[in-house]
ZABAKOL-913643 format. One record per residue (C-alpha): residue in one letter; x, y, z. Coordinates in steps of 0.2 Angstrom, whole numbers, padded with zeros to 4 digits, always signed. Example, Ala and Ser with C-alpha at 12.3 -4.5 7.8 and 13.67 -1.06 7.14 Angstrom:
2
A+0062-0022+0039;S+0068-0005+0036;
# end
This chain:
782
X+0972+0561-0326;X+0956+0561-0337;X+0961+0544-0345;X+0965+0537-0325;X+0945+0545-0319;X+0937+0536-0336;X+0947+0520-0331;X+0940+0519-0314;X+0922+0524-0316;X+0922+0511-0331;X+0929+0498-0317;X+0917+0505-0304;X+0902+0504-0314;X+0898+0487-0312;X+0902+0487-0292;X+0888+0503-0294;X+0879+0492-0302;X+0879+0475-0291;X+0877+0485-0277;X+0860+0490-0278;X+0855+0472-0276;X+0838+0463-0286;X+0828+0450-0279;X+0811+0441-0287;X+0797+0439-0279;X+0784+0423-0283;X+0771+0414-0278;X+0754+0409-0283;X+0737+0418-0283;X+0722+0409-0276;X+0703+0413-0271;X+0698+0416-0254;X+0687+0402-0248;X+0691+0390-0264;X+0710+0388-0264;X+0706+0389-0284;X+0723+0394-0293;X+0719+0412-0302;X+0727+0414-0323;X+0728+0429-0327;X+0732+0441-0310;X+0739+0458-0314;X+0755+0460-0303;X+0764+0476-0305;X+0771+0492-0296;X+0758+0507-0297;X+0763+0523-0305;X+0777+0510-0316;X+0779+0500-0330;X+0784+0486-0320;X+0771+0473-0317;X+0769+0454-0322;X+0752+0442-0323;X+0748+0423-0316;X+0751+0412-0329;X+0737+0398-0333;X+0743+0387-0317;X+0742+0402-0305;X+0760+0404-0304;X+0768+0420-0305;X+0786+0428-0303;X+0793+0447-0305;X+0811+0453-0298;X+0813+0470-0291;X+0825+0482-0283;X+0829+0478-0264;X+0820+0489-0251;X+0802+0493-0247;X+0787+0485-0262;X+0771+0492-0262;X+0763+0478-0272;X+0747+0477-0280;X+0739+0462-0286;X+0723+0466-0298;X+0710+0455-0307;X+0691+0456-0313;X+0679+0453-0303;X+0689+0452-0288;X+0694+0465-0273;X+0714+0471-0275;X+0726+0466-0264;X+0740+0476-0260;X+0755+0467-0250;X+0769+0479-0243;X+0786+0471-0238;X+0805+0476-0237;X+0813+0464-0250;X+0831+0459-0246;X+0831+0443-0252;X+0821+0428-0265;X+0803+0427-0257;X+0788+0418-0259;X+0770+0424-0257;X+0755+0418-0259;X+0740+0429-0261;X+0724+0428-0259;X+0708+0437-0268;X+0691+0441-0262;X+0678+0441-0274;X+0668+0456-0276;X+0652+0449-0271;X+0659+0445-0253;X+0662+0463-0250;X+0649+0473-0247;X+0651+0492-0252;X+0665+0490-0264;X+0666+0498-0279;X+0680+0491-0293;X+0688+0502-0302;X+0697+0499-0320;X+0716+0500-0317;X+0728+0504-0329;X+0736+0487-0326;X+0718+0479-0331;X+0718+0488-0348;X+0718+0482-0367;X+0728+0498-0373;X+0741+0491-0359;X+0740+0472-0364;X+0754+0466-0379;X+0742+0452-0386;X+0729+0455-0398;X+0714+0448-0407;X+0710+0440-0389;X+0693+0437-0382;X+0694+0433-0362;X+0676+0424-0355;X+0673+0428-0339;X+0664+0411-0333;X+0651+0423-0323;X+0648+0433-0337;X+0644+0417-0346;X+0629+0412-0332;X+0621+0429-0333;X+0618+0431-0354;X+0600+0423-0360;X+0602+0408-0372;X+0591+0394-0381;X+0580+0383-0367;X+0591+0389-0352;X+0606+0381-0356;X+0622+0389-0352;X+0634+0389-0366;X+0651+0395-0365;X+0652+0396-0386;X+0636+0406-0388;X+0644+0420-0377;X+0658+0418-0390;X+0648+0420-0406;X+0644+0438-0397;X+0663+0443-0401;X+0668+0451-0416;X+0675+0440-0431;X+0667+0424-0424;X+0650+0416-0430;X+0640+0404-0430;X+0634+0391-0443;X+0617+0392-0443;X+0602+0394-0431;X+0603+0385-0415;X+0622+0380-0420;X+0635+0380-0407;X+0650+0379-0422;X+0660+0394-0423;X+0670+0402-0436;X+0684+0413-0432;X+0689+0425-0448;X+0683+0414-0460;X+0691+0398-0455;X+0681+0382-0453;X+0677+0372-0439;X+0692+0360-0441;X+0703+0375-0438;X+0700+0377-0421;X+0710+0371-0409;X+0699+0369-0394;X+0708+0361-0380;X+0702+0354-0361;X+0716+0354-0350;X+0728+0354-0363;X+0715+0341-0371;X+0711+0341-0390;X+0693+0339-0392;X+0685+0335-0408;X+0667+0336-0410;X+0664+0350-0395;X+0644+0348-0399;X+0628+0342-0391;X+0612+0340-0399;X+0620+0340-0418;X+0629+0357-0415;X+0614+0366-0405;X+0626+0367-0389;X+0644+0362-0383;X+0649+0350-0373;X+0657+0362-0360;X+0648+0363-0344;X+0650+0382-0337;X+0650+0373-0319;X+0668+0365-0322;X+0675+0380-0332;X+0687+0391-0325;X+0693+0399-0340;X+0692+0401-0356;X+0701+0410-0369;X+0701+0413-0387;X+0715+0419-0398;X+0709+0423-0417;X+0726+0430-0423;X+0744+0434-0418;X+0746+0417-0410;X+0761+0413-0398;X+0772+0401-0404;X+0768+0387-0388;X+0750+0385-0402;X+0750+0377-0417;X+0740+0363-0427;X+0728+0374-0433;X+0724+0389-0444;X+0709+0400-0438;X+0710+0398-0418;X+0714+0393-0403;X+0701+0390-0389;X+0709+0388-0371;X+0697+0379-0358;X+0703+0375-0340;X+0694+0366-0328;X+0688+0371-0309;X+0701+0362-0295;X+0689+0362-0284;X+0688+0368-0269;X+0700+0364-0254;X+0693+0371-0240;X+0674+0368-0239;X+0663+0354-0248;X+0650+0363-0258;X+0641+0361-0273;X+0629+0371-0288;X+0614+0361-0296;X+0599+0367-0308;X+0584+0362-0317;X+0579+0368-0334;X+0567+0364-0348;X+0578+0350-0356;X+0590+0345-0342;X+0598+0346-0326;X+0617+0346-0318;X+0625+0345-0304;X+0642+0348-0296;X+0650+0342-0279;X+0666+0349-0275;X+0678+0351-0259;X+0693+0346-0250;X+0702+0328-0248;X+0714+0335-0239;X+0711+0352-0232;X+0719+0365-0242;X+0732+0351-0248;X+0722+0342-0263;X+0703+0344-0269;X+0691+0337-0281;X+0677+0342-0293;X+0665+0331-0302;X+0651+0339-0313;X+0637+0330-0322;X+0625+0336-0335;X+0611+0326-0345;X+0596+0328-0354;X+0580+0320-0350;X+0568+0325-0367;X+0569+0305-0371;X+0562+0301-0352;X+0548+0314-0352;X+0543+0307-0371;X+0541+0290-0363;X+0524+0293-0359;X+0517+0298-0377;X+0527+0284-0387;X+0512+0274-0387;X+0502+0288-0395;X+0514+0289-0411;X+0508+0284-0427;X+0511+0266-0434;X+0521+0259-0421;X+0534+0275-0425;X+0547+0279-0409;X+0560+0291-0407;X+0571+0300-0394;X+0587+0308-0391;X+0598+0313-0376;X+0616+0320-0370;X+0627+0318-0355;X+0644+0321-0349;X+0652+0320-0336;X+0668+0332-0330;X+0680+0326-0314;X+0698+0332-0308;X+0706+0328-0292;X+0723+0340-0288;X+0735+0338-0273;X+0747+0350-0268;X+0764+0339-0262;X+0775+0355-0259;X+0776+0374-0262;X+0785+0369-0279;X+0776+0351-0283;X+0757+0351-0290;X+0749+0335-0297;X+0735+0337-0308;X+0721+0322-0316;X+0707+0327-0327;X+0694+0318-0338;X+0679+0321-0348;X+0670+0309-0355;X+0650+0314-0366;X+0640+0306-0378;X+0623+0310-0388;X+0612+0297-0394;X+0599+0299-0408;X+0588+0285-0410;X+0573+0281-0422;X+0561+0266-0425;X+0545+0256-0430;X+0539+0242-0423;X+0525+0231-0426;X+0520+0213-0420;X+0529+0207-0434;X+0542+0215-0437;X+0554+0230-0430;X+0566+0242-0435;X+0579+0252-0429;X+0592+0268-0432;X+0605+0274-0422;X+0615+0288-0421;X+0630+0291-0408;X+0645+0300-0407;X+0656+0302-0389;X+0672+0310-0383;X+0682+0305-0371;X+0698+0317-0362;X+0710+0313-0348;X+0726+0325-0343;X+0739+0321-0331;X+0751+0336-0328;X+0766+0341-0315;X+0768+0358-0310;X+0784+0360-0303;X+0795+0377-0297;X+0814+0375-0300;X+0817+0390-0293;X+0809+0406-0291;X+0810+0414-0309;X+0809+0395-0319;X+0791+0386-0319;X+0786+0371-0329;X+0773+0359-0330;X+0773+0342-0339;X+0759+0332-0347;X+0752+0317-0353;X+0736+0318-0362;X+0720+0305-0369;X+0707+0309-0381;X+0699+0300-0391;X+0683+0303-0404;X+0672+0292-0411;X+0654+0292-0420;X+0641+0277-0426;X+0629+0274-0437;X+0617+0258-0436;X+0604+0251-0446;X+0594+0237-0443;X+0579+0226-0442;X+0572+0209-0437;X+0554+0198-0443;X+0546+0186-0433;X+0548+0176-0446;X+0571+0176-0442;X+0574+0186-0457;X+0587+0200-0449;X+0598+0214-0458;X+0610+0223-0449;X+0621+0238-0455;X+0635+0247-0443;X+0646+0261-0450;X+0660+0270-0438;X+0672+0284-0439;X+0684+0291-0426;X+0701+0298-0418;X+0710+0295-0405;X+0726+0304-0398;X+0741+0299-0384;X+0754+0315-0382;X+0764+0321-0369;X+0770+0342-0369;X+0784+0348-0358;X+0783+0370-0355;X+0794+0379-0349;X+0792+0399-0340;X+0808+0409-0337;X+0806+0427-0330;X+0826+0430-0330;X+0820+0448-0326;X+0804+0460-0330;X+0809+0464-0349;X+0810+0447-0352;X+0796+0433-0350;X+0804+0419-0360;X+0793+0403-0363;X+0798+0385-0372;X+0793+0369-0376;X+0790+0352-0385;X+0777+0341-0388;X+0772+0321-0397;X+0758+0316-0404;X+0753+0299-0408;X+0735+0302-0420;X+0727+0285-0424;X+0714+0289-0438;X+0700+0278-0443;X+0693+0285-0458;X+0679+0274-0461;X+0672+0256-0458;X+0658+0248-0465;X+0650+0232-0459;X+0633+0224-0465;X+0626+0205-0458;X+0607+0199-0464;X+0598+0183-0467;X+0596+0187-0484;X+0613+0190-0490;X+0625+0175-0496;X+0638+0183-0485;X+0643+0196-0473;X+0648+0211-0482;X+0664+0222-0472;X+0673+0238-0476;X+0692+0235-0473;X+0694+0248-0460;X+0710+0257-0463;X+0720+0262-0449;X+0731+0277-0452;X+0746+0279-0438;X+0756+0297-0437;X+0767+0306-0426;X+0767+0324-0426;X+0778+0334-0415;X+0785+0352-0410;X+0797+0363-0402;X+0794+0381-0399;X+0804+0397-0391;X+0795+0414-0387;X+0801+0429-0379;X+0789+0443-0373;X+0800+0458-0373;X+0797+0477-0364;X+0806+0492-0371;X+0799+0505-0363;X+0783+0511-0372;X+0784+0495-0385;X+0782+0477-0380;X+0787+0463-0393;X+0783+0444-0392;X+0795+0436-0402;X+0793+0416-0405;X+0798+0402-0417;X+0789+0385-0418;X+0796+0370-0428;X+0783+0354-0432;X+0782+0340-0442;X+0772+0327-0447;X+0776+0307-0452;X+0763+0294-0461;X+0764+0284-0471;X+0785+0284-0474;X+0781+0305-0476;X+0788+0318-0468;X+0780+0335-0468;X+0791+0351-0457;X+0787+0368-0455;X+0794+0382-0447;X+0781+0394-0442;X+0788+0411-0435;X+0774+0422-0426;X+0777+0440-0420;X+0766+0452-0410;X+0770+0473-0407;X+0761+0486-0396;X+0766+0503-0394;X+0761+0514-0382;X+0755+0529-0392;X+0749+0540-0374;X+0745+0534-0357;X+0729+0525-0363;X+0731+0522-0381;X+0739+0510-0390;X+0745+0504-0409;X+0747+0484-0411;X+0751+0472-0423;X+0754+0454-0425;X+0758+0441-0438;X+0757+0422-0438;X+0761+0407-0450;X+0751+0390-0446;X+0754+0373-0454;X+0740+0362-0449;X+0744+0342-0451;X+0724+0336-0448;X+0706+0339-0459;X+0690+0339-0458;X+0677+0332-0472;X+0661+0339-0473;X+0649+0338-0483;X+0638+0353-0476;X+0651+0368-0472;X+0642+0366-0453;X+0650+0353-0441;X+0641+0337-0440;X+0645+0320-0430;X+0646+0313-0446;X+0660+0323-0453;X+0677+0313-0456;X+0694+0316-0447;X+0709+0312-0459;X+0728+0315-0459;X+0738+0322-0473;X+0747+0311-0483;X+0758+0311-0498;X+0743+0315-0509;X+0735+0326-0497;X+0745+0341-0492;X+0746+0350-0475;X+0733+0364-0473;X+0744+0382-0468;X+0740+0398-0466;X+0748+0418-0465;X+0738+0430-0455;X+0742+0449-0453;X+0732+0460-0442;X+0733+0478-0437;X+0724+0487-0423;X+0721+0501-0410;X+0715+0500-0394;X+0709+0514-0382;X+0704+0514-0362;X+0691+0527-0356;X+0690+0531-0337;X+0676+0540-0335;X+0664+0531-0338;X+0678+0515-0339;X+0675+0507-0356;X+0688+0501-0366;X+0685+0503-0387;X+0696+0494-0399;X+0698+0491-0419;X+0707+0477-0431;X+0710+0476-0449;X+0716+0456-0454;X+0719+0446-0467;X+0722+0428-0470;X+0728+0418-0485;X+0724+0398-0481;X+0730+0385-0495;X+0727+0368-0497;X+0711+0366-0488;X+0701+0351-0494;X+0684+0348-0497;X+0672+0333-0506;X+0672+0334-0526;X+0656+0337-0534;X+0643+0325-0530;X+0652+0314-0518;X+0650+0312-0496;X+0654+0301-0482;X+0645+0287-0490;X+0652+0287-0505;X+0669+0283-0498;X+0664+0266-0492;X+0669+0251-0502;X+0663+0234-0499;X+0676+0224-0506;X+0686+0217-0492;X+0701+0217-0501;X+0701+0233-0505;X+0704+0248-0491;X+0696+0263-0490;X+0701+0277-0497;X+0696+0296-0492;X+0713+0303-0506;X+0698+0297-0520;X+0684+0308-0517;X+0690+0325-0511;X+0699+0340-0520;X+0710+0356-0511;X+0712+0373-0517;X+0716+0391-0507;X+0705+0404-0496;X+0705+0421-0492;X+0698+0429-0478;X+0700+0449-0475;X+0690+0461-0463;X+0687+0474-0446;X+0681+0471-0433;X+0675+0484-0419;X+0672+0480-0401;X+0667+0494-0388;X+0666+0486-0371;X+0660+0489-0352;X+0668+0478-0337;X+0665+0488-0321;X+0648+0495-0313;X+0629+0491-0313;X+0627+0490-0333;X+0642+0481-0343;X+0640+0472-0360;X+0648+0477-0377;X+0643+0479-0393;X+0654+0472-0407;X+0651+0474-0425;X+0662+0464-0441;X+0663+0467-0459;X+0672+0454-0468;X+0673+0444-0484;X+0679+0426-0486;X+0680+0416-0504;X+0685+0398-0508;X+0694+0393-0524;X+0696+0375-0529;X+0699+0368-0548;X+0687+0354-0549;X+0674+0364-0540;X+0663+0378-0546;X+0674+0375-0565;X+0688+0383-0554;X+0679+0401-0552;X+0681+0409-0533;X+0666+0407-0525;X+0658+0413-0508;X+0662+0403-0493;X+0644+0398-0485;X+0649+0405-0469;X+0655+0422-0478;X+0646+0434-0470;X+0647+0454-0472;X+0641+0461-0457;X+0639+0455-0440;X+0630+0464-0426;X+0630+0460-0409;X+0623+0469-0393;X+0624+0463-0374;X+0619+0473-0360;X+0618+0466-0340;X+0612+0477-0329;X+0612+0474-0308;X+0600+0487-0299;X+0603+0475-0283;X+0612+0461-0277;X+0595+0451-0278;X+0592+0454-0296;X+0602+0454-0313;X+0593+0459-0331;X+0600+0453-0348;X+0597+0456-0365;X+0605+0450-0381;X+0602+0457-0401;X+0612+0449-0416;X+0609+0454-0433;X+0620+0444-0449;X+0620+0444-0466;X+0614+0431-0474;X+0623+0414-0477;X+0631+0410-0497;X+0623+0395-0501;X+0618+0383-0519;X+0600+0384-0524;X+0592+0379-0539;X+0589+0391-0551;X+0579+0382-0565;X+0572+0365-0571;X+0573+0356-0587;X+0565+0344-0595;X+0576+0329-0599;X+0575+0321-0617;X+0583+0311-0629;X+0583+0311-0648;X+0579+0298-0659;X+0592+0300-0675;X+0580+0287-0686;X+0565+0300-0685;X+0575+0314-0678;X+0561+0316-0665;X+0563+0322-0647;X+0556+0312-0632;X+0554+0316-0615;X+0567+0308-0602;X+0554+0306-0585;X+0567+0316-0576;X+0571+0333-0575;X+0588+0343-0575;X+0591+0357-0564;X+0601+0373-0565;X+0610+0377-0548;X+0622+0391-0556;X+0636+0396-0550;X+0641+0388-0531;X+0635+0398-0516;X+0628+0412-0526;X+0609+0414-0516;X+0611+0424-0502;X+0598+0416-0487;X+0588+0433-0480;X+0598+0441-0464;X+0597+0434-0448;X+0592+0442-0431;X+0585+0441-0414;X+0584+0449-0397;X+0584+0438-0381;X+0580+0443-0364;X+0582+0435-0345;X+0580+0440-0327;X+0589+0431-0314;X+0582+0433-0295;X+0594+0429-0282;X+0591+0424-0266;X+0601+0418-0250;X+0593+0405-0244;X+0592+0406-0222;X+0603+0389-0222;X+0619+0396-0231;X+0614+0393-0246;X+0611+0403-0265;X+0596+0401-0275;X+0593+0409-0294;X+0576+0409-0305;X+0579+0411-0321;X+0565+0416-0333;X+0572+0422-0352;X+0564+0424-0367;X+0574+0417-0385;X+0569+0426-0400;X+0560+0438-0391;X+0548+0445-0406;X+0548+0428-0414;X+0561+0431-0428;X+0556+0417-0443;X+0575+0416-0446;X+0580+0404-0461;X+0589+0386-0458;X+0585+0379-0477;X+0578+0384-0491;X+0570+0371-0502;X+0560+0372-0521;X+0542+0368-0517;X+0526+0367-0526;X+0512+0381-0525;X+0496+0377-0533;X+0482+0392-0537;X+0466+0391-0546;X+0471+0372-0552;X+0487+0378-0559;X+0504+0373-0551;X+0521+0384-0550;X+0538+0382-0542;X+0542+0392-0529;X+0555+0395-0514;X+0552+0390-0498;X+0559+0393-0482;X+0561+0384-0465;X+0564+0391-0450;X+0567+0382-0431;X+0564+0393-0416;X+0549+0406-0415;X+0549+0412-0398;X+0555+0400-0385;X+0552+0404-0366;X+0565+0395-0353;X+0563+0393-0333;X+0576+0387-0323;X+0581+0385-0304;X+0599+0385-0301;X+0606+0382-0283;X+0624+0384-0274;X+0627+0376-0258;
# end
């Protein structure tokens, strides 16, 4: 009898089993009033561990028990929504979010759902784009990469530099991608301020560690920026003025709540307003500079499970300089562009499998030109050019087979087309033109990837492989990159995580300076030069606090990088050129690898909700370089190691009319080479055996990177004043203060020449850019 009552509830089990019957809900998550598709929405049942978020196309999918939902749909910024149904069978919902600002008398409260102890990824920074519009920076102009040089374990190169460096990686190991677009060189004004307009931006993301396997190319970080759809149900727009430039953006609907577009523009008019004193400038001498870009996206909606995407981005900075005379006039030019474009297909097979296909454009490219003409015919003409350019296509794919398992795949091509270096020289004097054979270096580079984000209770796992390779030249580079995240719920509001990643990157950047430059050169790997690849291990805790709400957090990490390149001794982008045009030029000659480490903590305490937010973040973290032929093969500082990092941002909003900001960094200072001693050259005459003095001197720079420039800091302040305007509109004044009490931060350091009472000595000298710089500007949204 006992074997016959085992046998049937072993055989009634799965009838139990089936019978309690699962459905999925999906849909997308909007903005009231925009239509714009919301990344990132918490979706969950409260009281439960059962919940799910938007992924970065809006889309989102979660499968439950039949019978009555209570579900709530949560996101910053935003009034919750909760949406109570009886679910018998597949549905699909599309919700839609208030912001907070349209509701009056609201007050947002952190939810569990919203909380870092609660969320499996680490070593994340999210940007709100808002935030981003209230935080004081250099001449008015918003900067989405200033707010990121806040965050702990990213910097910045140098004052006024928009570069960042994400635990003591380089630039080149960023991977900042637009729409699913690299971009290269992602700064204006030689690096004082990127290229992305906050008016276009929807969201942005940084990862510094514990990368998901559907990332790779790179070592140190992954930037991920998504444009605005615009708006499909009302045309509108936002504008400002500031010291330096203006923008503008027009959005709305081509077909009402079907398809929209957005176009935003931005340049800078220091060049125009300099027109008028050209005439005053000594000797005939002229110069100007400017920026602009220019972002657009168009989106139409063909079904509930079709989406059609097309966006582009297209800047460019110009440097020009001069004399000119009656006689005679000269000219230098300096410019460097990028150029974007991203096609991509959302479609919805069913409601727990999602993908999206793309087909992507970018293309980098800077120029440097030389010339001059005489009356008399004589001419001379020198042209030098650099770039990149990219065509891919990516396939992902999201399958939510239930709520333990959020399963994501992919693949993706590459097509780079490198061009090193070209050099071209024409003039009336020469016997002949004089070219550089530029050498075009094809290559393919392609992955696949699988990942798995897995719930166990109290403990989530994210489990993924990625598989690339890389072919130039008749080489073929693979790697097999396995990546690993853990969070453990230690209490209802505390949280142990870990990750670890291993990154091959197939791509390089030479510089010459450590800081990025237009000027610095994109160059593949090749059988003499190996792929760069990294293993990063972090570990961390993460606390939420409801009253007050805060949130507080701690991570240990530490990277191993080898074969990272960089310029032997002496040599630089000009001294890769070759004028022989036989003869092609070749980067493999002048540049060395070696191995990096990179090791630290970083602490951030963080307030999202009520009148005051900010944070304050603080790193401490050591970085060192070892190459053979450089520094007689010693380890040696990185220039951008930097042992503590201070940041400090508070907003506070007494009133809906009003917003007050303020900003206080403090760094270390930057590793660099300085001269230490000078030596009087001589030679010896063995006839006589007398010594006589050379005309030169020698200098002593000692070991590489081994002066500390003195620590850097400085406080910014702003108020914003906010108005609505009797026709519908918004207006802002903004007023900040950069470098409030006029730090004299150092950019260089050089050996000058102090003379007292007749008698001259050497001495150090330093430069510094920005005393304290006051900023107006009107912004307006229509």
């Amino acid at each position: 009898m006992k074997i016959a009552a085992i046998t049937f509830a072993f055989m009634t089990l799965p009838l139990l089993f089936f019978a309690q019957g699962r459905h999925t809900v999906s849909g997308y998550v909007k903005e009231k009033g925009t239509g714009e598709l919301l990344i990132g929405v918490n979706i969950y049942i409260k009281g439960t561990q059962t919940g799910t978020v938007s992924n970065s196309y809006g889309f989102y999918s979660i499968t439950l028990p039949d019978g009555d939902v209570e579900l709530t749909y949560s996101y910053i910024g935003f009034q919750p929504v909760v949406k109570k149904f009886r679910l018998k069978k597949d549905t699909l919902i599309t919700v839609y979010l208030n912001t907070v600002n349209e509701l009056k008398g609201v007050e947002i409260v952190a939810d569990k759902s919203e909380r870092i102890s609660d969320d499996l990824q680490m070593s994340i920074v999210k940007v709100p784009v808002k935030q981003v519009k209230e935080i004081p920076v250099l001449l008015g102009e918003r900067d989405v990469f200033k707010v990121l040089q806040l965050m702990p374990g990213v910097r910045s190169g140098s004052e006024g530099n928009a570069g960042i460096y994400v635990r003591g990686g380089s630039p080149d190991q960023n991977l900042i991608i637009l729409d699913d677009a690299p971009v290269y060189n992602a700064y204006h004004l030689f690096g004082f301020f990127s290229v992305f307009n906050g008016d276009a931006i929807k969201s942005v993301e940084l990862i510094k560690g514990g990368f998901p396997a559907r990332y790779g190319g790179r070592l140190s970080s992954v930037m991920d920026i998504r444009m605005k759809d615009g708006n499909n149900e009302k045309f509108g727009g936002e504008g400002s003025i500031g010291l330096i430039s203006s923008r503008l953006m027009l959005e709305g609907p081509i077909i009402k709540k079907k398809a929209s577009f957005i176009i935003s523009g931005r340049r800078t008019y220091a060049d125009i307003l300099t027109i008028p004193f050209q005439k005053f400038a000594l000797d005939g001498e002229f110069a100007g500079y400017y920026f602009y870009d220019l972002n657009a996206k168009v989106n139409y909606e063909i079904s509930n499970k079709d989406r059609i995407y097309l966006s582009s981005y297209f800047g460019r900075d110009k440097f020009y300089a001069g004399y000119e005379e009656p006689d005679f006039k000269e000219n230098f030019n300096l410019y460097w562009q990028n150029v974007t474009a991203t096609f991509r297909w959302n479609h919805m097979f069913n409601s727990k499998l999602f993908a999206n296909t793309s087909v992507i454009y970018s293309k980098y490219k800077f120029d440097v030109g030389e010339s001059y003409k005489e009356k008399s015919g004589d001419n001379y003409n020198l042209d030098y050019y650099s770039g990149i350019r990219d065509v891919s296509a990516k396939y992902d794919m999201n399958f939510v087979p239930n709520n333990r398992h959020f399963i994501r795949m992919g693949a993706s091509l590459i097509n780079h087309l490198f061009t090193p270096s070209a050099f071209a020289v024409k003039g009336s004097l020469l016997p002949e033109d004089l070219h550089s054979k530029a050498k075009e270096i094809n290559s393919l580079e392609s992955a696949v990837y699988f990942e798995d984000e897995i719930k166990l209770n109290r403990a989530k796992l994210n489990a993924g492989l990625r598989y690339s390779n890389f072919y130039v030249n008749k080489k073929l580079y693979n790697s097999l990159e396995p990546r690993l995240m853990f969070s453990y719920m230690l209490t209802e509001d505390f949280s142990l995580k870990a990750s670890y990643a291993y990154m091959q990157q197939y791509i390089h950047l030479l510089s010459t300076t450590g800081i990025s430059l237009p000027i610095d050169l994109w160059v593949p790997s090749t059988d003499i030069v190996k792929p760069q690849h990294s293993q990063q291990v972090a570990l961390g805790l993460a606390h939420d606090f409801t009253n007050p709400s805060f949130s507080a957090s701690i991570e240990g990490y530490y990277k191993d990088m080898r074969n990272i390149i960089s310029y032997k001794e002496g040599a630089s982008f000009l001294s890769t050129g070759s004028f022989d045009e036989n003869k092609e030029f070749d980067y493999e000659e002048v540049i060395t690898s070696g191995s990096g480490k990179s090791y630290g903590v970083e602490f951030l305490v963080q307030r999202k909700y009520g009148k005051l937010t900010g944070w304050v973040g603080y790193t401490l973290s050591w970085t060192k370089y070892q190459f053979d032929e450089l520094n007689f093969g010693k380890p040696f500082w990185a220039r951008h190691d930097r042992r503590h990092d201070i940041s400090i941002v508070a907003i506070y909003k007494p009133s809906k009319k009003i917003t007050f900001s303020a900003t206080w960094v403090y760094g270390s200072g930057d590793a660099i080479t300085l001269q230490k001693a000078e030596f009087m050259g001589v030679t010896h005459n063995p006839e006589n055996d007398n010594l006589f003095p050379l005309g030169y001197g020698v200098y002593d720079y000692g070991e590489r990177n081994s002066f500390r420039m003195a620590p850097y800091h400085r406080m910014d302040v702003g108020v914003q004043f906010h108005k609505d305007l009797k026709w519908g509109g918004k207006g802002t004044i903004e007023v900040s203060f950069y470098n409030l009490y006029s730090r004299a931060n150092p950019y260089f350091y050089y050996i000058g020449t102090q003379y007292t009472n007749g008698v001259s000595k050497s001495v150090l000298k330093q430069v510094s850019l920005f005393p304290i710089i006051p900023s107006v500007s009107y912004y307006l949204k229509f």
